[in-house]
N, C-alpha and C positions, 0 to 999 in steps of 0.2 A: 410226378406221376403223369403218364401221359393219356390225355382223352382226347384220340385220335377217331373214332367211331369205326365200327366194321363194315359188312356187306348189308346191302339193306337190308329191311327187314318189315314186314307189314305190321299193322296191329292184328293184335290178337284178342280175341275172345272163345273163350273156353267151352265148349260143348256142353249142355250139360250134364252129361252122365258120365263127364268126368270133370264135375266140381271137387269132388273128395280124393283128385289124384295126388293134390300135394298135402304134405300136412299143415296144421292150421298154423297160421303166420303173423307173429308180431305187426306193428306196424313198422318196427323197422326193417324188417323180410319184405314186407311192399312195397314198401317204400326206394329200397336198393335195389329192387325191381323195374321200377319206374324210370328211376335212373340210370338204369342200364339203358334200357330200353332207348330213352331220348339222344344218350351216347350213340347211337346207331345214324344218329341223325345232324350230329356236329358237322357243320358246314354246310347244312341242306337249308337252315330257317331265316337267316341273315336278312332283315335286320331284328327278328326276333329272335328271343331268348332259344337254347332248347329248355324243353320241358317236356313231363314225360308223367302217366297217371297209371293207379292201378286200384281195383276195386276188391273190398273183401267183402265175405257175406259174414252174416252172424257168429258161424263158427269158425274167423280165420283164417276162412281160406280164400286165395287172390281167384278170383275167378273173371279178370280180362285185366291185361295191360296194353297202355294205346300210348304213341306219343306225337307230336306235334312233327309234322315230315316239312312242310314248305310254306313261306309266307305267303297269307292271303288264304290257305286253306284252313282246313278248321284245325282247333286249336287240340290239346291233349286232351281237356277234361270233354270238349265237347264229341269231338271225336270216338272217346270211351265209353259215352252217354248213350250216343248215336249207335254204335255199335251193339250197342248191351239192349236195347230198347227193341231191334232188329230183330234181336234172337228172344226178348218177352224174359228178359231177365234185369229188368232194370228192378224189381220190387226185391231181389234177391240182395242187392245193393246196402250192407251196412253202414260201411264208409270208405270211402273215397277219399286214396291220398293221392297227391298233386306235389311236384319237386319243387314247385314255384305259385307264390302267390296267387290265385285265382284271378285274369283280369274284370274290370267291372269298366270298362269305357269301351264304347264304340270306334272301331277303327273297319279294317277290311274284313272284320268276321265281329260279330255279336259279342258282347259281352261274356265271362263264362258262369259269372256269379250266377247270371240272368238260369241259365241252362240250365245249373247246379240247384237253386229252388224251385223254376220249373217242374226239373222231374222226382222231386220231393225226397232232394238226398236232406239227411237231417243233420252229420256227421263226417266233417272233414279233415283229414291230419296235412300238416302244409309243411313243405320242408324249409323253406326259408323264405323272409317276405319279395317281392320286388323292389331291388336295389335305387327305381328310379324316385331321385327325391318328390316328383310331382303326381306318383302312384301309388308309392309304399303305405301300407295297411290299409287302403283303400278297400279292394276287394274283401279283404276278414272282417272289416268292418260294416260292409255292406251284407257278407252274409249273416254274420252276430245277430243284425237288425233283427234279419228275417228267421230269426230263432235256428238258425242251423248251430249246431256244437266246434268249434275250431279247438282242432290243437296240432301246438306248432313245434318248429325244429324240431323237428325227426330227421333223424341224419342229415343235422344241420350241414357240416361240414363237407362230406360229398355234395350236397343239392347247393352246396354256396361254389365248392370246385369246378361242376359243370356249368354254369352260368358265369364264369371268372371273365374270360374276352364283352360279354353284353354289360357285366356290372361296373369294367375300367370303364368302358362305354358311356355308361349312364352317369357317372359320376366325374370322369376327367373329359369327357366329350371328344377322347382320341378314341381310334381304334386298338386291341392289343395287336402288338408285336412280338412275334417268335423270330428269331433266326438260328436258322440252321447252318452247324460250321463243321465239316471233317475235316481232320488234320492227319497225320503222320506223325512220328516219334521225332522228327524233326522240324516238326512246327510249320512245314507246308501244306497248304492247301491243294496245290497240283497235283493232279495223277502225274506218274511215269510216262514219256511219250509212247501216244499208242493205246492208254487206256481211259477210258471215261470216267473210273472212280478205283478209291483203293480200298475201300470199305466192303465189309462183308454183304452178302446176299439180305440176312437178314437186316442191316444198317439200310439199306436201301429199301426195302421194305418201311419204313421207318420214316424218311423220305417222304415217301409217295404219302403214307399218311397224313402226313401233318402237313401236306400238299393239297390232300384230299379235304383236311379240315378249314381251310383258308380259303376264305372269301375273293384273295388279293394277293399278288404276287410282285415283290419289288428285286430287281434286278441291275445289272450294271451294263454296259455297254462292253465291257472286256470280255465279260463270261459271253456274252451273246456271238462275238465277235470269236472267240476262240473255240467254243465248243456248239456253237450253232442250235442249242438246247430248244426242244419239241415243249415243256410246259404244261406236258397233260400228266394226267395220274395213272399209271402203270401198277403192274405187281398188285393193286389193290383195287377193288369193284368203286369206280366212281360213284357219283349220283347224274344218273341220266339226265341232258340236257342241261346240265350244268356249267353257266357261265361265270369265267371269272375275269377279275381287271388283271392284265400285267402292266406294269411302270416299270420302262427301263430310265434309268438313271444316262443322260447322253448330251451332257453338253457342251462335245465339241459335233455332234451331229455325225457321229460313225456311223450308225445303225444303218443297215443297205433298205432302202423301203422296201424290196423283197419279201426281206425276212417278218417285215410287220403285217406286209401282205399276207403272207403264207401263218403266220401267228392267227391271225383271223379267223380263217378258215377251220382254225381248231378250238372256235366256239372261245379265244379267249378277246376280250376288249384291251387292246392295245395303244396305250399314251407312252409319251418320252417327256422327260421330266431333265430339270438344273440344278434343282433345289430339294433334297431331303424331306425337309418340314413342310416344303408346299404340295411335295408328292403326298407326302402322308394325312395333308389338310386335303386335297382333291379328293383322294378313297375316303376319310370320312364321312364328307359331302353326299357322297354319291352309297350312302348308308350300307357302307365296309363297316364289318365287326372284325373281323380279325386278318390281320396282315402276316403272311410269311417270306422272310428273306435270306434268297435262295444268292449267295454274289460270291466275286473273289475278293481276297485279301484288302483291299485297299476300298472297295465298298463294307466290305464289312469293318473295317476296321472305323471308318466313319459312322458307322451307325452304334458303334459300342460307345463312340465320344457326344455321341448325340442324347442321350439320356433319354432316348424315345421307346427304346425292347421295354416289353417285360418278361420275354422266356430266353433264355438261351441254350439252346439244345447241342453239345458241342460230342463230337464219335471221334475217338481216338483211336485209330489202326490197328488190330491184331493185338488189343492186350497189352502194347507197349506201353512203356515208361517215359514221359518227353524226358529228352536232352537236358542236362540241366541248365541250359543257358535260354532254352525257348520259356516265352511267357504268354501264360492262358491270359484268353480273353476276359474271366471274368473271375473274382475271387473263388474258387469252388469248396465250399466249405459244407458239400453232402458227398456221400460216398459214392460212387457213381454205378451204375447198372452194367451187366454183360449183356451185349444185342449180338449175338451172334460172336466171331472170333476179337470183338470190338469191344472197347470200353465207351458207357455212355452216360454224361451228366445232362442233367435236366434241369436247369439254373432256375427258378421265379423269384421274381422280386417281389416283395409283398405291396399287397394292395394298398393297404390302408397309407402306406407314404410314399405313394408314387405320384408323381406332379401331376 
C-alpha cells in the first residue's frame, strides 16, 4: 500500500454549529481520521515521525483533526489543542486520539504530555507506542501518572504503516529505502529513443509521489549523464520550500559541475558519492528518514544486492507479461496493482527481520 501523501492541507477545526455534521464516531473512525490527515504531510516532518490527532466530544463526534506539518513546529496534539482553545472549544474535548505516542521530553517544541494535562484532557486513545527504544511508553506513562485514561492500538496497524520509514529509523539506525524501477515486457529499463518514459500517465504520477515523499534522492551518474533529469516533484503539489539531498553515485567523476550547479538552484543539496553504504551512512547523518532510488539498470541492480531497500516499487508497461526469460528484481509473491495502462507491485520487506 502506498503512503504517498496528497496536496496540502491545513488543520482543521470545526465550526461549531457544525459539530453534529458527521455522525458520532468510534474511536476507530478518529482515529483513521488522524491518519489520514498526517498522510497529507509524509515527507514534510523529517526527522520526525508523521503524526496526526483528532478530537471527539462526548457524543462521538470528531470535532477538529490537526497534524504535525514540519519539524521544529508544533507537534499534532499540541497544535489540535491550540487550535480548539482558539475557537473556546477545548471543554467540548472528551478524548483525544493521537496516531503516536504522545512525546514527553523536551526537544525544539515542549513536551505533548505536558500540553495534554495542561488543558485538562482526561482521556486519550493512542494508536501505537513510539518505536524508539529510549522513548517508548514513556509518554503513557507519564500521562497514567497524571490520572488521564490511556487506551491503546486503535488501528494499531495503520498508525504502525504510517510511521514505517522513522520506526526502521529508530531501531536499525538506517534510513528506509524505496526504489523505484519501470521496466517493459522485455526487462528493459530504457525508453525508445526519443522518449523520457514508457509508463502511463498515471505511473508517473506515482513517481512524482513517492519523490514527493522522500526526504533523499540517490542516483547514478548514467542516468544523469543520459537523461539530464530536473529532480523536482511534477504532476503532484510539493511541499513549499522543500529541500531535498540528491547523491549521485559517480566514481569515475563524469558528472559536468554544471549540472550540480544547475541541481542547486532547484532547492536540491547536491553530493557525489563512490560508495553505496557510505552514501546512505551520510543521509542518515544528516537525519534522512527516508531515501528514494530513482537509477538505471546497473545502479539499481547493486542496490537490490546490497541488502539495504526495504520497498521496491517495480511498473510493468501496459499490462504486459515479462518474456519468459526476463527476471524480476525481487521475488513478487503479492498480486500486483493496475496504475493506469500499467502493472504495479509494491514489494516490503518486513520490519521486524531487516538488519
Amino acid at each position: 500500500m502506498f503512503y504517498c501523501g496528497g496536496d496540502i492541507a491545513q488543520t482543521r477545526c470545526l465550526p461549531k454549529d457544525k459539530l453534529t455534521v458527521e455522525k458520532p464516531a468510534p474511536l476507530e473512525t478518529a482515529m483513521r481520521k488522524a491518519a489520514a490527515e498526517a498522510r497529507l504531510w509524509l515527507g514534510s516532518v523529517a526527522p520526525n515521525p508523521p503524526v496526526g490527532a483528532a478530537a471527539l466530544d462526548a457524543g462521538g463526534n470528531i470535532i477538529a483533526v490537526a497534524a504535525h506539518h514540519r519539524a521544529g513546529e508544533a507537534h499534532a496534539e499540541a497544535l489540535l489543542l491550540q487550535q480548539c482553545r482558539e475557537r473556546g472549544m477545548i471543554e467540548n474535548i472528551h478524548t483525544l486520539c493521537v496516531t503516536l505516542e504522545p512525546c514527553n521530553h523536551h526537544g525544539r517544541t515542549p513536551p505533548c504530555c505536558d500540553a495534554i494535562i495542561a488543558n485538562g484532557i482526561r482521556r486519550v486513545a493512542v494508536g501505537c507506542r513510539d518505536p524508539n527504544p529510549h522513548v517508548q511508553g514513556g509518554g503513557i506513562e507519564r500521562l497514567r501518572a497524571a490520572g488521564v485514561e490511556i487506551i491503546e492500538n486503535i488501528v494499531a496497524e495503520e498508525c504502525q504503516q504510517l510511521i514505517r520509514a522513522f520506526r526502521h529509523k529508530a531501531i536499525t539506525g538506517r534510513p528506509w529505502i524505496t526504489v523505484k524501477q519501470a521496466i517493459n515486457r522485455d526487462g528493459t529499463m530504457l525508453p525508445p529513443s526519443g522518449q523520457k518514459t514508457f509508463t502511463s500517465p498515471e505511473s508517473l504520477r506515482l513517481a512524482h509521489l513517492l519523490r514527493k515523499r522522500a526526504d533523499a534522492l540517490i542516483t547514478g551518474s548514467g542516468t544523469v549523464l543520459s537523461d539530464y533529469p530536473l529532480f523536482t516533484v511534477r504532476h503532484v503539489t510539493d511541499y513549499p520550500g522543500k529541500q531535498r539531498h540528491l547523491v549521485i553515485m559517480d566514481r569515475r567523476g563524469r558528472v559536468p559541475p554544471a549540472y550540480i550547479d544547475e541541481a542547486r538552484t532547484r532547492n536540491l543539496v547536491v553530493t557525489t558519492a563512490n560508495d553505496l553504504h557510505e552514501a546512505v551512512g551520510f543521509l542518515s547523518h544528516q537525519g534522512i528518514t527516508e531515501i528514494l532510488i530513482e537509477a538505471g539498470p546497473t545502479l539499481t541492480e547493486a542496490v537490490r544486492a546490497s541488502n539495504l531497500w526495504m520497498e521496491w516499487v517495480q511498473i510493468t508497461a501496459h499490462n504486459e507479461p515479462l518474456a519468459d526469460n526476463i527476471k524480476v528484481s525481487f521475488n513478487r509473491n503479492a498480486n500486483p496493482s493496475f496504475n493506469g495502462e500499467d502493472f504495479c507491485w509494491d514489494y516490503v520487506l518486513p520490519q521486524e527481520t531487516a538488519a
